[in-house]
C-alpha positions as CSV (number, residue, x, y, z in Angstrom):
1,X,47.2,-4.6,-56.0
2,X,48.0,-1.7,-53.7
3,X,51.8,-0.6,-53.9
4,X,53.9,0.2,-51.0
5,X,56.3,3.2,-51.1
6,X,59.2,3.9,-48.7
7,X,60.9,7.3,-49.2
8,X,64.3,7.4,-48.6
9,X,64.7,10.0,-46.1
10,X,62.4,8.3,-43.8
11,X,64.4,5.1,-44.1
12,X,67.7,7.2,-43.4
13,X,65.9,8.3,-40.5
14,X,65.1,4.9,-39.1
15,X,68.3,3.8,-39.4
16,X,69.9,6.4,-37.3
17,X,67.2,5.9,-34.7
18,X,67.9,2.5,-34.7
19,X,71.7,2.9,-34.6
20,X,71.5,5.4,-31.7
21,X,69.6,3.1,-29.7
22,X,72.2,0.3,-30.5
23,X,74.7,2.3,-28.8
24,X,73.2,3.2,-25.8
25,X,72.1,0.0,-25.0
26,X,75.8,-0.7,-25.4
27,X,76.7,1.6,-23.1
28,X,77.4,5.2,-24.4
29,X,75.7,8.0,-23.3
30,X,74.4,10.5,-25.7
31,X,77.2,12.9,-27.2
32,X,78.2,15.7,-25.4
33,X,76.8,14.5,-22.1
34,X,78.8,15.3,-19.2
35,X,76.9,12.0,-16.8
36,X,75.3,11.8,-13.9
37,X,77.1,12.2,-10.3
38,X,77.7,8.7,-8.7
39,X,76.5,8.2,-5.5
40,X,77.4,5.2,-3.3
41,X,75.9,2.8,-0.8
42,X,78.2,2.2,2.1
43,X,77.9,-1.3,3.5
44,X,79.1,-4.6,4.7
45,X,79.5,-3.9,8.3
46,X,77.5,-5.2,10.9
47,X,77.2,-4.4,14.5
48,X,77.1,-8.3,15.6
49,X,80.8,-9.0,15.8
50,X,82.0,-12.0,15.2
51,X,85.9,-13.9,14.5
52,X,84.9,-14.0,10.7
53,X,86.8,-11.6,8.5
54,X,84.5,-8.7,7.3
55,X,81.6,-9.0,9.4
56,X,82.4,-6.9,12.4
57,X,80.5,-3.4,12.5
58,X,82.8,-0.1,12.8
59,X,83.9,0.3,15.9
60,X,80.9,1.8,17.8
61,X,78.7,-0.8,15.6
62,X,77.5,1.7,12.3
63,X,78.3,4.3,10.8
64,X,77.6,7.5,13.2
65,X,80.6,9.5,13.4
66,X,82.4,8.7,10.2
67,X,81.8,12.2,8.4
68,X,83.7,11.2,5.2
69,X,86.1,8.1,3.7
70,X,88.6,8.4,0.2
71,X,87.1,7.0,-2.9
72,X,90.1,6.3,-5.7
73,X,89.1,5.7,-8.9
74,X,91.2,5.9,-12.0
75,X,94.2,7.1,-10.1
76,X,92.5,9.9,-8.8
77,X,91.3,9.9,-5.1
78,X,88.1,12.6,-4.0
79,X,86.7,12.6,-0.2
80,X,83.0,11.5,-0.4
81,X,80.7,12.7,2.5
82,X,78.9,9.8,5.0
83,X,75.6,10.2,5.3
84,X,74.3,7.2,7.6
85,X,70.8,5.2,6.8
86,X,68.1,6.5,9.6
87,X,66.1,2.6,8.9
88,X,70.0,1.6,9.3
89,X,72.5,3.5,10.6
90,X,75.0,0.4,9.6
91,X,74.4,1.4,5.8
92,X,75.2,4.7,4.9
93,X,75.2,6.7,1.7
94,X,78.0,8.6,-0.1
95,X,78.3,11.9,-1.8
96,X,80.5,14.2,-3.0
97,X,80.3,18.2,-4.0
98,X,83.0,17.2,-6.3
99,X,82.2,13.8,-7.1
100,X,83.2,11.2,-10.3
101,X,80.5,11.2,-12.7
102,X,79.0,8.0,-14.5
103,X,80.0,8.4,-18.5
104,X,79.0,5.3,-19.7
105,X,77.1,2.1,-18.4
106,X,80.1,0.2,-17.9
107,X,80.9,-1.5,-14.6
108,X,83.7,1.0,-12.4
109,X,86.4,-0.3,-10.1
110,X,86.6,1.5,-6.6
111,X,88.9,2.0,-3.7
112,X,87.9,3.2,-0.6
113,X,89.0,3.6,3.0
114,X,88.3,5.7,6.6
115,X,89.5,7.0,8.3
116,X,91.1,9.4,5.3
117,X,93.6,12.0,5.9
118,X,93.7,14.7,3.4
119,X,96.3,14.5,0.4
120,X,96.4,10.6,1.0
121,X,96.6,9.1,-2.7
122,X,96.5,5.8,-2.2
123,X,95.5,3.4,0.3
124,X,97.2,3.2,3.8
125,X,98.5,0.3,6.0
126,X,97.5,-0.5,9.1
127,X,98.8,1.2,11.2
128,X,97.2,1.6,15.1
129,X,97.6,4.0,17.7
130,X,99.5,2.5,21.3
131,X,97.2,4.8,23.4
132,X,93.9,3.9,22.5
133,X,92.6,4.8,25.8
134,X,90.4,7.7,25.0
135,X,87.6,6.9,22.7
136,X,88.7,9.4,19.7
137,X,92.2,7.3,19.6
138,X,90.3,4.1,19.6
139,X,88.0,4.6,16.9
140,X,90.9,6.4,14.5
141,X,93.3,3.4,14.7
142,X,90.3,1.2,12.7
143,X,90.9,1.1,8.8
144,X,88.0,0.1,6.9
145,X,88.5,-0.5,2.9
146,X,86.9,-1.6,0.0
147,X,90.0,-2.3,-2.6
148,X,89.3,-2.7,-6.2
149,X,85.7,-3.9,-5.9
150,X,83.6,-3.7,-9.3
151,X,80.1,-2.0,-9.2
152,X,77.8,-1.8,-11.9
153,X,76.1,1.5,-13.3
154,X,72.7,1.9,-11.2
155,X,73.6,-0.2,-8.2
156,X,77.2,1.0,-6.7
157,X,77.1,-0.5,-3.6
158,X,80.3,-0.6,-2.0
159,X,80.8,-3.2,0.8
160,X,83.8,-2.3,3.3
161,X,85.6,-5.1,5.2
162,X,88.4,-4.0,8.1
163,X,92.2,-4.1,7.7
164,X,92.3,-3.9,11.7
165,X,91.2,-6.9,14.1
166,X,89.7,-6.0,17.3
167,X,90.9,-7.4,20.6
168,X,88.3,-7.3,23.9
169,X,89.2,-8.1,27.6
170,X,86.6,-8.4,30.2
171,X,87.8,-8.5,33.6
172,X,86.3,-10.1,36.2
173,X,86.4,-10.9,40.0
174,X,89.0,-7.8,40.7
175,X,89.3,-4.9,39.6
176,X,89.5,-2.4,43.2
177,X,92.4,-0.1,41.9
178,X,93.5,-1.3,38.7
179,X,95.1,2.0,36.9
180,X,95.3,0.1,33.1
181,X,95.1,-2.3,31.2
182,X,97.7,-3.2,28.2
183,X,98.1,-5.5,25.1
184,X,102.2,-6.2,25.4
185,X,104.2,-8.4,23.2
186,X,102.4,-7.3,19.7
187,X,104.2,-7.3,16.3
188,X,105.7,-4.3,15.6
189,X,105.2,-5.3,12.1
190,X,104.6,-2.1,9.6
191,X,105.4,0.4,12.6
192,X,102.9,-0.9,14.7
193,X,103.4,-0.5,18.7
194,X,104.5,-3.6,21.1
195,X,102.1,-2.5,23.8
196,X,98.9,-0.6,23.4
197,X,96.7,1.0,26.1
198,X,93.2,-0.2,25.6
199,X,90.3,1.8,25.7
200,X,87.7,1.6,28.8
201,X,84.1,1.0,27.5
202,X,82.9,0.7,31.0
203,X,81.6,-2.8,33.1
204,X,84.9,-4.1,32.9
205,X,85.6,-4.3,29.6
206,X,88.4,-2.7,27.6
207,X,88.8,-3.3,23.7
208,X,91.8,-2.2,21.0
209,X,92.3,-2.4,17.4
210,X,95.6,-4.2,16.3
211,X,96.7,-4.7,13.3
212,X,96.4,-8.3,12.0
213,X,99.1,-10.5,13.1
214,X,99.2,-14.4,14.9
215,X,100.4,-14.3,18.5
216,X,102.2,-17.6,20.4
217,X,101.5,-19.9,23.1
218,X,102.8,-18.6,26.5
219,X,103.2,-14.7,25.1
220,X,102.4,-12.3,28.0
221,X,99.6,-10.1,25.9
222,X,97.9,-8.8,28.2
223,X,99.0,-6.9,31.3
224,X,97.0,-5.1,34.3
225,X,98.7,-2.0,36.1
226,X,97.4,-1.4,39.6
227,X,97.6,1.8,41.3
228,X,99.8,0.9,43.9
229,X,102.3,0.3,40.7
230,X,101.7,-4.2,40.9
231,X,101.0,-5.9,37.7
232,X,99.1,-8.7,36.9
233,X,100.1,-11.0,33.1
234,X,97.9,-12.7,31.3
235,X,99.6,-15.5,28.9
236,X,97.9,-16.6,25.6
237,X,97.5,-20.3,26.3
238,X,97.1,-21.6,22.4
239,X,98.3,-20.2,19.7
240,X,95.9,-17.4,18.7
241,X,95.5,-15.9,14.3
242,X,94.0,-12.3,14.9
243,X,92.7,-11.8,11.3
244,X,91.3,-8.4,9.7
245,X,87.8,-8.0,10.5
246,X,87.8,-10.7,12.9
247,X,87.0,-9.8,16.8
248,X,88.6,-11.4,19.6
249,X,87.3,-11.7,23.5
250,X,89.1,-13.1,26.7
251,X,87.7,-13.1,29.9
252,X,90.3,-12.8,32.5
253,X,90.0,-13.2,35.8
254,X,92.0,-11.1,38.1
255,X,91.7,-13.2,41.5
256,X,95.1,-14.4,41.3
257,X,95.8,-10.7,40.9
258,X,94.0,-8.9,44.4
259,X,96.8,-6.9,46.4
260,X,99.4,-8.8,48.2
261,X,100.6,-6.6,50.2
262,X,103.7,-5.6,48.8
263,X,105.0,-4.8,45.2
264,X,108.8,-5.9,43.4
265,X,110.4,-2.6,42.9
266,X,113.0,-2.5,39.7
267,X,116.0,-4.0,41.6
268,X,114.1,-6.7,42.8
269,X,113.3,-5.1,46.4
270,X,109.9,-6.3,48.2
271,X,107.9,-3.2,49.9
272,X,105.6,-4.4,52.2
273,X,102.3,-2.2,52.3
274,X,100.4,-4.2,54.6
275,X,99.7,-7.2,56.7
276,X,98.8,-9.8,54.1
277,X,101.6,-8.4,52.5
278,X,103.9,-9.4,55.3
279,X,102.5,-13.0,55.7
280,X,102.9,-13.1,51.7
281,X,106.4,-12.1,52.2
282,X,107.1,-14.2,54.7
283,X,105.9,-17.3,52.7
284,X,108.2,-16.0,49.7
285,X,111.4,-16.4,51.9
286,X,110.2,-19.6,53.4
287,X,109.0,-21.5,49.6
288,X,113.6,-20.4,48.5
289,X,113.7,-16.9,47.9
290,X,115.8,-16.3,50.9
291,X,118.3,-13.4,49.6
292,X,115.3,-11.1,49.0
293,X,115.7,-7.6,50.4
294,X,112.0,-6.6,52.4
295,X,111.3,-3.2,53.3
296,X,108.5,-1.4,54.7
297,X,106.1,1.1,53.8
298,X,104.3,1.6,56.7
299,X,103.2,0.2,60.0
300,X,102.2,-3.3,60.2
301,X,99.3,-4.8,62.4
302,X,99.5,-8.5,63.0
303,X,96.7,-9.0,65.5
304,X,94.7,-11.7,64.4
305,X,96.9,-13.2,62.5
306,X,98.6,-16.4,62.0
307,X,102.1,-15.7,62.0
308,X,105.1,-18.3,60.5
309,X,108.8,-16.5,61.2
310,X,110.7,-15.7,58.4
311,X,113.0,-18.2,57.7
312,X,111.7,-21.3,60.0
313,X,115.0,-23.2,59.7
314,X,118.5,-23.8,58.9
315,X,117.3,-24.7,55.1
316,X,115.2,-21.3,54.1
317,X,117.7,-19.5,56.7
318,X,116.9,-15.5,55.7
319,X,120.1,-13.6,53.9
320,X,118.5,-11.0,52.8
321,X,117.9,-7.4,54.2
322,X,115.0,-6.4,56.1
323,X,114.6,-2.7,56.4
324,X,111.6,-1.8,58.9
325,X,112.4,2.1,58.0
326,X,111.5,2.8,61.6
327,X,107.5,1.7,60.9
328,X,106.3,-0.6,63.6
329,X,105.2,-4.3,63.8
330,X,102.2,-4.6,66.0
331,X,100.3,-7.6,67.6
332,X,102.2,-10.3,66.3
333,X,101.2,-13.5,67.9
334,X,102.9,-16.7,67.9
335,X,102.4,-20.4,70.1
336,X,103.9,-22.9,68.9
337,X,106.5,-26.0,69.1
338,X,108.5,-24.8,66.5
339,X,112.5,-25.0,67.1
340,X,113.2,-20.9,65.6
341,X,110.4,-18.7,66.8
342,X,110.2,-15.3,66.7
343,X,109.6,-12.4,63.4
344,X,112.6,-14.0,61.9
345,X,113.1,-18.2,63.0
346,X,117.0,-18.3,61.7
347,X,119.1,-15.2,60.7
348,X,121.4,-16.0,58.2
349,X,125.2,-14.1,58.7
350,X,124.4,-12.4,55.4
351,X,121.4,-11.4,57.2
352,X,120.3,-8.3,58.6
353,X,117.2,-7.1,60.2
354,X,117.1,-3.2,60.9
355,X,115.1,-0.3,61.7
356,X,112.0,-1.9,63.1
357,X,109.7,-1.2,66.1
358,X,107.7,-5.0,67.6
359,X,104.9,-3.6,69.5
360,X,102.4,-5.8,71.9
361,X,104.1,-8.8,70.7
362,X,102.9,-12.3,72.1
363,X,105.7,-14.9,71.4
364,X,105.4,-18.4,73.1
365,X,107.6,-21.8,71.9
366,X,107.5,-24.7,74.0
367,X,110.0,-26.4,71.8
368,X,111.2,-29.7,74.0
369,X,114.5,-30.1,72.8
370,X,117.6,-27.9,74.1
371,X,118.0,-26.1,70.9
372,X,115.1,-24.0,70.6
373,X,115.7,-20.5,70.2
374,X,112.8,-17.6,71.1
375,X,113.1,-13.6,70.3
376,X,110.8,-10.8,69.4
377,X,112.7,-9.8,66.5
378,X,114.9,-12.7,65.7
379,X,115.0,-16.6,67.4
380,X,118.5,-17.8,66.1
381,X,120.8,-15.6,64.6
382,X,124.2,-15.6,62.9
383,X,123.9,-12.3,61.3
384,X,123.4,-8.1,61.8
385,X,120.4,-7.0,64.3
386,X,120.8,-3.1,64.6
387,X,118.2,-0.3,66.0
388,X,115.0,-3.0,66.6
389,X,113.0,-2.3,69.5
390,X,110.7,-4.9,71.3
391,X,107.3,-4.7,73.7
392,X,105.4,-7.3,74.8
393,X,105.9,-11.2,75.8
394,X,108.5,-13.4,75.3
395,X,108.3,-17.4,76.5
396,X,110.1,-20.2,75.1
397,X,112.8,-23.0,76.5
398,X,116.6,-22.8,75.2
399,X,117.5,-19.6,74.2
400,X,115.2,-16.8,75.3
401,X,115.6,-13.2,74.8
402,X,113.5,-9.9,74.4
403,X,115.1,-9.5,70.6
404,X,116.6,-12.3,69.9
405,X,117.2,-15.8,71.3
406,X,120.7,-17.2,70.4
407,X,122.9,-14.7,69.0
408,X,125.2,-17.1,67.8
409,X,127.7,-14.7,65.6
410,X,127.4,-11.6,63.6
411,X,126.6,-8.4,66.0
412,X,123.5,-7.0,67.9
413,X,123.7,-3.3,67.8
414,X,121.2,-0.3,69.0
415,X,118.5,-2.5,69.8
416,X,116.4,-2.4,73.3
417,X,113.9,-4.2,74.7
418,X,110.6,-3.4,77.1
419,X,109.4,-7.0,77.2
420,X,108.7,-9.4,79.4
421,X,111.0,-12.8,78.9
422,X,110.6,-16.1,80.6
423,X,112.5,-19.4,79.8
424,X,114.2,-22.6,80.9
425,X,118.0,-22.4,80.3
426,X,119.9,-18.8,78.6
427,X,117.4,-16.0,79.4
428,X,118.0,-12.8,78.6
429,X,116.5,-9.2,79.0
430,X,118.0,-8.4,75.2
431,X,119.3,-12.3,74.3
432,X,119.1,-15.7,75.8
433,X,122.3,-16.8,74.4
434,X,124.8,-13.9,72.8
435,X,128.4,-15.1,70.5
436,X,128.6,-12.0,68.5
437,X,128.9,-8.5,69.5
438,X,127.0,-6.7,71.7
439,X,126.8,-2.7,71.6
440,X,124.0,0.2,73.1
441,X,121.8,-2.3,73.9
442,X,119.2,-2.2,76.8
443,X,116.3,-4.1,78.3
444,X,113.7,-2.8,80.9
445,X,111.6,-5.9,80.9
446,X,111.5,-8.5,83.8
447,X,113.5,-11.7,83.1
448,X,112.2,-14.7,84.6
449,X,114.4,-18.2,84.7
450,X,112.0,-20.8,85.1
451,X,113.8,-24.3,86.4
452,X,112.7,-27.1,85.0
453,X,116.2,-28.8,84.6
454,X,119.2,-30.4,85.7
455,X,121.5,-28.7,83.7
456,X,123.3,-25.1,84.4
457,X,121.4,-22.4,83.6
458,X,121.9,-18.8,83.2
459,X,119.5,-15.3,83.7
460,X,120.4,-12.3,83.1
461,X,119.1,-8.5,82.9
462,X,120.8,-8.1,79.2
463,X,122.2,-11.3,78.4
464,X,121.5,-15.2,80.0
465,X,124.7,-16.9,78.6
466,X,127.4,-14.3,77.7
467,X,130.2,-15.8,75.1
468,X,132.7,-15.0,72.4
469,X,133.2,-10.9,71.4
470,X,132.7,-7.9,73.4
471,X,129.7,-6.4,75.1
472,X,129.8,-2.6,74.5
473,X,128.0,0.3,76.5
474,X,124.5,-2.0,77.5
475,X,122.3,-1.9,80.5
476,X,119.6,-3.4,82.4
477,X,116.5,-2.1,85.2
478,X,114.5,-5.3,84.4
479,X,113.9,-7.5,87.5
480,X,115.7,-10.8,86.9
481,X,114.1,-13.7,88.9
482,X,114.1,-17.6,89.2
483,X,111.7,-20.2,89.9
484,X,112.2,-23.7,90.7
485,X,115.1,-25.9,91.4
486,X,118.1,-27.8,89.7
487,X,121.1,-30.2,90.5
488,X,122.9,-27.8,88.1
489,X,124.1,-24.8,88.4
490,X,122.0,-21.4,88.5
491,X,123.3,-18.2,87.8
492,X,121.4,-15.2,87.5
493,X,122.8,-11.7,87.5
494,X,121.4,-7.9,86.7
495,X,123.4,-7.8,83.5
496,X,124.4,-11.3,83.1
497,X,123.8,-15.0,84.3
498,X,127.4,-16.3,82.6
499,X,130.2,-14.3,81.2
500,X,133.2,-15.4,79.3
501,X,134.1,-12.2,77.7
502,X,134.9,-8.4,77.8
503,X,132.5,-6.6,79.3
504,X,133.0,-2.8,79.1
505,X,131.0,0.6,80.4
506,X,127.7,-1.4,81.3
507,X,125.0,-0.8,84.2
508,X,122.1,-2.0,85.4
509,X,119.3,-1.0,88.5
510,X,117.1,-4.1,89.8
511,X,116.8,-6.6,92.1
512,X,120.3,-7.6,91.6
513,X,122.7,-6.9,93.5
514,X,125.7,-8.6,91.7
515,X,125.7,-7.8,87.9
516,X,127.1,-11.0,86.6
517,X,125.8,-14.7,88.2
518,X,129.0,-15.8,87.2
519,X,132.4,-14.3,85.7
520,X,134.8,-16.2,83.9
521,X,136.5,-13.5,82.3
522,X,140.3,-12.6,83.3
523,X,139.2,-8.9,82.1
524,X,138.0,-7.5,85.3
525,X,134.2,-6.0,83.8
526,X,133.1,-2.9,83.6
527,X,129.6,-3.3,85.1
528,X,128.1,-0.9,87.5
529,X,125.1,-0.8,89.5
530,X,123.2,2.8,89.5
531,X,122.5,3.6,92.7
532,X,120.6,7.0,92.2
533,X,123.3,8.7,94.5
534,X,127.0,7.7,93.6
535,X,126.3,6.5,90.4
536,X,123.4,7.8,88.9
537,X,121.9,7.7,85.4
538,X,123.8,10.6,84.3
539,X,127.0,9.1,84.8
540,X,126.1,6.2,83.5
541,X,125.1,7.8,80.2
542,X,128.2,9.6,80.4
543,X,130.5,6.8,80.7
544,X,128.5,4.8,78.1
545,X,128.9,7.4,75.4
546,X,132.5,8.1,76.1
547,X,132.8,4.1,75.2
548,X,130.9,4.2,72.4
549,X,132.7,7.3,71.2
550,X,135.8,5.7,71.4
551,X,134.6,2.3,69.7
552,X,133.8,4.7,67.0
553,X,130.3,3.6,66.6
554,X,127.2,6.1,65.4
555,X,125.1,5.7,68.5
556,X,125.1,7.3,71.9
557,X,122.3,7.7,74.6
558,X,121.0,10.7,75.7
559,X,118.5,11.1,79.3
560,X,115.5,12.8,78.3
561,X,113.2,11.2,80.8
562,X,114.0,8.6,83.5
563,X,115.8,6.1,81.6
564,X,118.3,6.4,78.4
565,X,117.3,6.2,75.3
566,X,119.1,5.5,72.0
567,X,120.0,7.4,68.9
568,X,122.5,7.1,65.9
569,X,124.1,10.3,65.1
């Protein structure tokens, strides 16, 4: 029988070979082994973006651009270097010239994040930039983390998921002079901004990185700035939960938002900018906002438009104040049977209407009633008309005059008058029908009474029907003429048809050789007829000014050419 013999050494041996294999299956590494460098694979983010947390890509879709992201482990945080995948640039590897080492097998916990600032120790909040409008701002205002995720010696794969949630708006339809577009109405939450500028990627579309937060029905979040300084809301309809990682488009048309003409200053003002804007202006006063104050930017062609006066009737009666700032009002065109016709239908007495110029205006109202009113500048009014100027046509019925139809209070002040007026009852070189005040007014148009009535009618070179204050300093060179018959009676004078008030330092040069049709006044007036010789223009000028200097008013003519002209001082 054959012995076996096993020497004790070489069992001794075999044990410890054993026993050293034991534990490093278990996870120790031989003694006095410093471990190997851990290296890590970057994923989890894809370039398909989606609503679902954690799936969207980076913000330019991978990885190209991140040069390095903070790696805490063990209460200690090293910057690790990005290299990105060149199969997939949405996977990237991470390194470190001073990197942690593996010491054992055992599974690690990591924390991560980008963008990293140096001597950041432990992981941020989100917190994103409010002018993301350059791309280096945009991409910096992401936060990408991986927090406490085990990984497992041989396979440390860390996946990143976003803090931020990404919010995209494509406009469409409009976009001719848009200057920005804005997220408003976020949560300032963790210092986080209210508004933030987003960033244009081009075709439309701008994008931003928010922090996550849930945003209400009827919240004005988005806002469009156009270069001539409108603005344009968009309200979130539903209820909307912007969650990390999750990404976020709305389409938004901008039709609603092309030009109107005019933009709301900070006080609430209107300045007009163009025709449509007028029109649009126009319709505002007429839908209730009649206390609006209108001014103009520049000058404003009509011609070829439909035009509806501002403030068509007693009910939307303007009270606001419309400032032409000396820009002019061309081709305005209007036929119709309205009652109020002209720029303005109805003139509040809060009203005023100053400062503009009505060029190659064509105004006809065959209203059938006898309360139409017709003027270039304003049919009825109860309120302030100072330094308008008119050229053009004027037809209507009633109350006919070159600026303004019945002036039935308030004052009419500075204003002249180169067009043509025709109508049936009060018609008037400057007003068909004047109540209020009159003062430096003039009118070189023809006046044309045209009789179609039984009732007493009145034409005059300044004024038809002349009642109730003072006229101050006005004169007429229109031709004043009548056509037809009545059973009532006509009068028709070179300044006035009727008069029934004070009439001071006034003249006129047409066909006319009485100034007033008829005078009811006990004032004897002061009306003169310039007869190039006695009285000539001069004089008149001279006289007119002396009486408007001491009615203290602003304006005084001056003779620069054949006629005077007006100025305020």
């Amino acid at each position: 029988m054959k012995r076996t013999t096993i020497h004790t050494s070489a069992a001794l041996a075999l044990l410890i070979g054993l026993a050293a294999c034991t534990q490093d299956e278990a996870g120790f590494l031989p003694e006095g082994a410093k471990g190997t460098p851990i290296v890590f694979t970057a994923t989890g983010l894809k370039p398909a973006a989606t609503a679902i947390a954690g799936t969207r890509a980076t913000v330019d879709g991978n990885w190209e651009g991140v040069q390095s992201v903070a790696v805490l482990m063990d209460g200690t945080v090293k910057a690790y270097d990005v290299t990105p995948s060149t199969a997939d640039n949405t996977n990237a590897t991470l390194t470190s010239t001073d990197p942690y080492y593996w010491t054992n097998h055992k599974d690690i916990t990591v924390t991560a994040w980008w963008p990293y600032s140096e001597g950041e120790t432990t992981l941020p909040a989100v917190k994103v930039k409010a002018n993301q409008s350059t791309q280096k701002d945009f991409e910096t205002s992401d936060l990408i983390v991986v927090e406490e995720q085990t990984v497992g010696y041989g396979n440390p794969t860390l996946r990143f998921t976003h803090r931020t949630a990404r919010v995209t708006v494509i406009l469409t339809d409009y976009t001719e002079g848009l200057a920005s577009v804005q997220l408003t109405g976020l949560s300032t939450e963790g210092g986080n901004p209210a508004e933030i500028i987003l960033y244009d990627k081009g075709s439309n579309t701008y994008t931003a990185l928010v922090a996550p937060q849930s945003v209400a029905a009827g919240t004005t979040f988005i806002t469009c700035t156009f270069t001539n300084a409108k603005t344009f809301v968009y309200k979130m309809k539903n209820a909307a939960d912007w969650q990390a990682g999750g990404e976020y488009t709305y389409t938004v048309s901008l039709a609603a938002a092309k030009d109107p003409g005019y933009t709301i200053e900070g006080n609430g003002s209107y300045t007009v900018t163009s025709a449509d804007g007028l029109i649009n202006v126009a319709e505002l006063v007429n839908g209730g906002k009649t206390d609006i104050n209108i001014t103009l930017d520049k000058d404003i062609d009509l011609t070829g438009k439909g035009w509806t006066p501002i403030g068509t009737n007693y009910e939307n009666r303007y009270k606001g104040t419309f400032d032409g700032r000396g820009h002019t009002i061309k081709g305005l065109t209007v036929t119709t049977n309205d009652q109020f016709v002209g720029l303005f239908g109805y003139l509040d007495r809060a009203g005023t209407v100053k400062n503009v110029v009505m060029e190659d205006i064509q105004i006809t109202s065959n209203h059938v009633l006898m309360s139409g009113n017709t003027g270039g500048v304003v049919g009825s009014s109860w309120g302030t008309i100072e330094n308008c100027s008119v050229s053009g046509s004027v037809s209507g019925t009633n109350c006919v005059g070159g600026v303004v139809g019945g002036q039935k209070a308030g004052s009419i002040i500075g204003c002249s008058s180169s067009a043509t007026v025709k109508g049936t009852r009060y018609v008037g070189g400057v007003a068909g029908e004047k109540q209020g005040t009159m003062i430096a007014c003039y009118a070189t148009g023809d006046v044309t009474l045209e009789i179609d009535s039984q009732r007493d009618l009145s034409g005059g070179g300044v004024v038809g029907f002349n009642i109730g204050s003072r006229v101050l300093a006005c004169y007429a060179t229109g031709n004043v003429n009548s056509k037809g018959r009545s059973t009532g009676n006509v009068h028709i004078g070179g300044l006035f048809g009727d008069n029934y008030t004070v009439v001071t330092a006034c003249y006129w040069k047409n066909n006319q050789e009485q100034g007033f049709g008829s005078n009811q006044h006990s004032t004897a007036p002061e009306a003169t007829k310039v007869d190039g010789s006695v009285v000539t223009w001069q004089n008149a000028v001279d006289a007119m000014n002396t009486a408007l200097q001491n009615a203290g008013s602003e304006w005084r003519y001056e003779l620069n050419g054949a006629l005077p002209t007006l100025r305020k001082q």
